[in-house]
N, C-alpha and C positions, 0 to 999 in steps of 0.2 A: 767630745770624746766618743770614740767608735767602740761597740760592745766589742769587738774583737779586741781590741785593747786590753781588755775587762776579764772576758774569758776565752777561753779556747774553743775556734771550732768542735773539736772533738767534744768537750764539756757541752755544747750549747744542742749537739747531735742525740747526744746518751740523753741530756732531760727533755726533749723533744719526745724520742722514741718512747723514755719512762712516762709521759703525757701519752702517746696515744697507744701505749700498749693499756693502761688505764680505761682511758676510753671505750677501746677493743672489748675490755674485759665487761664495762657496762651495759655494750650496746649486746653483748654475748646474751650475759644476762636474761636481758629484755625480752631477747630473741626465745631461751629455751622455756621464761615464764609464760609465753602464748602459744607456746607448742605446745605445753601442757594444756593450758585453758582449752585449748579450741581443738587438740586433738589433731594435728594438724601441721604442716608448713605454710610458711607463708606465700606461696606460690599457689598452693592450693586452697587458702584460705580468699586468695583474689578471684582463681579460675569457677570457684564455686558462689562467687559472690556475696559472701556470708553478710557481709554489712546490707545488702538488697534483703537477703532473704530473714533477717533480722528484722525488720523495719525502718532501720537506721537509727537503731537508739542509739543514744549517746557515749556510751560504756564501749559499742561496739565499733564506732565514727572515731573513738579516740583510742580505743586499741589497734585500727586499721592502721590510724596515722603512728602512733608509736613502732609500732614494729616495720611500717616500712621506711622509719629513719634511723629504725635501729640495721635493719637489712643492708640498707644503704650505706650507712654508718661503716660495716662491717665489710665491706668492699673495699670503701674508699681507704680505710686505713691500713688494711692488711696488703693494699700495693705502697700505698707511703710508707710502710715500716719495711716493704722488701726493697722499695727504690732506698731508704736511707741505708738500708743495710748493705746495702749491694756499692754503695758509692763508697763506702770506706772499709769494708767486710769487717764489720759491728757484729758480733752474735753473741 
């Protein structure tokens, strides 16, 4: 049996979308809890090297990586929810 059988395009689109506008919403999150922390963007928190001029502790190594998956994060979805949106004009 083929999910299309199952359910509908359309249906399989909407909870797609309701998954990574969620996502969106976490990696958002992430994003504005280290702009507090650190005072700062994440672009500028790279170009000034802050994890170098830290020592590379730990706290700081793992906030670099968080936020630049969350940065990432936040690219990648917000063109997959304009290309889904865009192929069936979803809003």
């Amino acid at each position: 049996m083929k999910l299309l059988e199952v359910v509908s395009e359309k249906e399989i689109k909407e909870a797609l979308l309701a998954e990574y506008e969620k996502k969106l919403v976490l990696y958002k999150l992430t994003d504005e809890r280290l702009k507090k922390k650190y005072k700062m963007s994440f672009k500028e928190f790279e170009e000034k090297n802050i994890v170098k001029e830290r020592d590379f502790s730990w706290e700081v190594e793992k906030d670099a990586m968080d936020w630049e998956h969350a940065v990432k994060g936040i690219r990648h979805l917000q063109e997959k929810i304009t290309k889904i949106k865009e192929s069936d004009n979803i809003h």
